[in-house]
N, C-alpha and C positions, 0 to 999 in steps of 0.2 A: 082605656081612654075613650073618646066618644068615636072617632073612627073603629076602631076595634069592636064598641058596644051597636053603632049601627047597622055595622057589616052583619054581627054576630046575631044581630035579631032579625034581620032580613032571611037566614038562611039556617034552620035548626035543625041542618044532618049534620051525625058523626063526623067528622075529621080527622083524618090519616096525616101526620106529618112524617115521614120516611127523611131522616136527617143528611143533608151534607155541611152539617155544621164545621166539620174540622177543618173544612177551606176558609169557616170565619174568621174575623178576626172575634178574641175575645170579650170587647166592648159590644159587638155586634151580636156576638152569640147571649149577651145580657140582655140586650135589647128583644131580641127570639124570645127569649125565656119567658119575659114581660108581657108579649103580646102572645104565646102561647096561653098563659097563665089567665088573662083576659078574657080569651075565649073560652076557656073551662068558667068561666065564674057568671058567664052570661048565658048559663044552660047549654053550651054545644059540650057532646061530648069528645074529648079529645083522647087522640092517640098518638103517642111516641116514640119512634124506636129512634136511640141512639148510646156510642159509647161513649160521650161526651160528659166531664166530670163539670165544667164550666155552666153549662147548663141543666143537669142535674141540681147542680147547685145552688145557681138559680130559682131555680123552681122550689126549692125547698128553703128558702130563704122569705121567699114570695106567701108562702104556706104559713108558715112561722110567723111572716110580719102581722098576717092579713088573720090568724089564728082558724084558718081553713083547712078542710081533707082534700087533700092531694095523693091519688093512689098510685102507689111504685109496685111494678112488677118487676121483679129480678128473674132473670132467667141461669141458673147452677148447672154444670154440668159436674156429679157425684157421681164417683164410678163409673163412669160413661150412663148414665141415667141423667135425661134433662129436666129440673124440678124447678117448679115455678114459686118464689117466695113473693109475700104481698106485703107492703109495707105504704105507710102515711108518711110522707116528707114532714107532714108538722111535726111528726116527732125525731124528727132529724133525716140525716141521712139513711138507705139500707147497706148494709152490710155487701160490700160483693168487691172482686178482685178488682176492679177498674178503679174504685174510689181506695179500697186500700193502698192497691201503688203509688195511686196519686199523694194519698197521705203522708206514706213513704218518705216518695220522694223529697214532699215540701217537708219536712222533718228531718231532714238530711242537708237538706239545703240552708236553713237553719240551724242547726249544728253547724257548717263549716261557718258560719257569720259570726257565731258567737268566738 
């Protein structure tokens, strides 16, 4: 949006986001995603750590609308070895325990409705 896009041009270092998203609420954490997503697209480079499936989500919906590279780093712990996988939100989600559970879940959760 133009706030987002003025801030964004005003100021072109990296950006660290270190998430306490999980005290959002989930409307809220859509909203994050959005204005994250904004600032990546107005040259800043952005950073984000979080376990948050809501705005992963997000973000990779934002990728897909807007037909943009959005880079996901997953972080695997294999064998007790920490290995970094890299993946494009525009091509969906990556692969990793946090979004599987999640999957799960909502897939369970549905089953009991039907």
């Amino acid at each position: 949006n133009g706030q987002t896009g003025a801030l964004c041009k005003s100021h072109q270092q990296p950006f660290l986001f270190l998430t306490k998203e999980a005290e959002l609420h989930p409307r809220a954490i859509r909203v994050l995603g959005n204005m994250i997503y904004d600032f990546s697209q107005s040259g800043i480079q952005v950073f984000v750590s979080t376990h948050n499936y809501f705005l992963l989500k997000q973000l990779e919906l934002k990728a897909r609308e807007n037909k943009t590279e959005v880079q996901c780093c997953s972080l695997r712990n294999i064998d007790g070895v920490i290995k970094a996988e890299f993946s494009d939100l525009q091509n969906g989600m990556p692969g990793n325990p946090i979004v599987e559970v999640a999957l799960e879940l909502f897939d369970q959760e549905v089953a009991l409705k039907n």
